[in-house]
N, C-alpha and C positions, 0 to 999 in steps of 0.2 A: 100829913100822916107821918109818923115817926114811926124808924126802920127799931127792929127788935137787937138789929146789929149784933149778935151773940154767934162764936162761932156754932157749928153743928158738928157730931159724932165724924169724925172721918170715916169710918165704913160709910153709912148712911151719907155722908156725899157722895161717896164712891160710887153708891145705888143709882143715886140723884142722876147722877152724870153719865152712868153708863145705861141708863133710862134713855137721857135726852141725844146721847150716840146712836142708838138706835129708833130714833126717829126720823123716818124716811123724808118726811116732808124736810125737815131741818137740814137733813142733809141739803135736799136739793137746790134751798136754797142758801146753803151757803152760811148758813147762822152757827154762832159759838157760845155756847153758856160762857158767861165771864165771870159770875161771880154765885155764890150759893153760900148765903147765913142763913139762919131763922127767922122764917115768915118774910125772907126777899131773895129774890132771885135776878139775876139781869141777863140779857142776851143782848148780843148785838149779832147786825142783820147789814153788810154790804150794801151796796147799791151794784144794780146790775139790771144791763140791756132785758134780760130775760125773765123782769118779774115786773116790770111795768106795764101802764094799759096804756089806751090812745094818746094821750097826751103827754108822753113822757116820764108821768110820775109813777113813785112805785105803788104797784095797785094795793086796794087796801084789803085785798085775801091776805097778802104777805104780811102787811102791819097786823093785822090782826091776827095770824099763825104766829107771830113771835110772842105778840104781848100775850093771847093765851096762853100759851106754854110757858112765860115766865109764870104767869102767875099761880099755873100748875104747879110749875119747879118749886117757889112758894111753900105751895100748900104743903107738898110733899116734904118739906123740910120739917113741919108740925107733926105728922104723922107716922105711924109705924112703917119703920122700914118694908115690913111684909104686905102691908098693905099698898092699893093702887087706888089711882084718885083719876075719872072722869069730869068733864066739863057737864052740865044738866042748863045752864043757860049765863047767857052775857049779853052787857051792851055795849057798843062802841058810839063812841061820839069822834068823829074827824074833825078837828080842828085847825089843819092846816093842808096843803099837797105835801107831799111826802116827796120833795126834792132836794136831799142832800147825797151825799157820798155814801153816810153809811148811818144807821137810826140804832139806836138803843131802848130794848123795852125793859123795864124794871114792873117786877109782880110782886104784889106786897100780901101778906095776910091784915086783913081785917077785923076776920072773928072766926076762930076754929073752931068746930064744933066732932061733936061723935061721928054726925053722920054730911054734914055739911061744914064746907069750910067758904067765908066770905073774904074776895079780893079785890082790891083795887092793882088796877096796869094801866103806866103811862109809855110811851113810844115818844122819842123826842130826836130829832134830827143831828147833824152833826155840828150846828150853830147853837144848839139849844131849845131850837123852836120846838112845842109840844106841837105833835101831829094828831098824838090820838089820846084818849082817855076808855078805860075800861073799868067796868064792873062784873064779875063773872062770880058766879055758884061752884064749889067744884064738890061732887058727892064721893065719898068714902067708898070705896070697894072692899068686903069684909073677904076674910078667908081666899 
């Protein structure tokens, strides 16, 4: 999939960013937007004792909070500022354990639409190993 790579409005990243600051889950764990163009988004996501499940690796609620939310951050680069953009459905395919130092999710726009916007999220380790792959819905919030 090829990124749109096009800067975006600097207020409207501004929004972008100060959206993804105030999201509690990101805080907790610890995740940074790293980057914000058109129709791509990245985060990156540490590794940490405190988001792992029994076996050490980082569990896949955390991979999958970061890659959805790139691929919000995403979406939200196509859309009106004034508007908010919900998840309505995704699917994650695991492709590896999630045992690196620290995992980068990258959200991509697919197909924008009025009311629906279509994304692809990959999650990749800090070796490069692809851990996870997503596809997710994200619906338009009017007014």
């Amino acid at each position: 999939m090829e990124s749109m790579s096009e800067p975006i409005d600097a207020n409207h990243e501004a929004s972008i960013r100060q959206g993804f600051a105030s999201h509690g889950l990101m805080q907790t764990l610890h995740a940074t937007l790293e980057s914000v163009e058109a129709g791509r988004a990245v985060i990156r996501l540490p590794f940490s004792e405190h988001i792992t499940q029994h076996h050490g690796y980082v569990h896949a609620g955390a991979i999958t909070a970061i890659v959805d939310t790139a691929c919000g951050c995403a979406a939200m680069t196509l859309s009106t500022a004034s508007l908010g953009l919900l998840t309505v459905e995704y699917k994650v395919n695991f492709l590896a354990p999630a045992r690196g130092k620290e995992f980068v999710a990258t959200g991509q726009v697919v197909k924008a639409g009025k009311t629906l916007t279509i994304c692809q999220g990959t999650v990749e380790d800090d070796s490069g190993v692809q851990v996870a792959l997503m596809q997710a819905t994200m619906m338009v919030l009017k007014g």
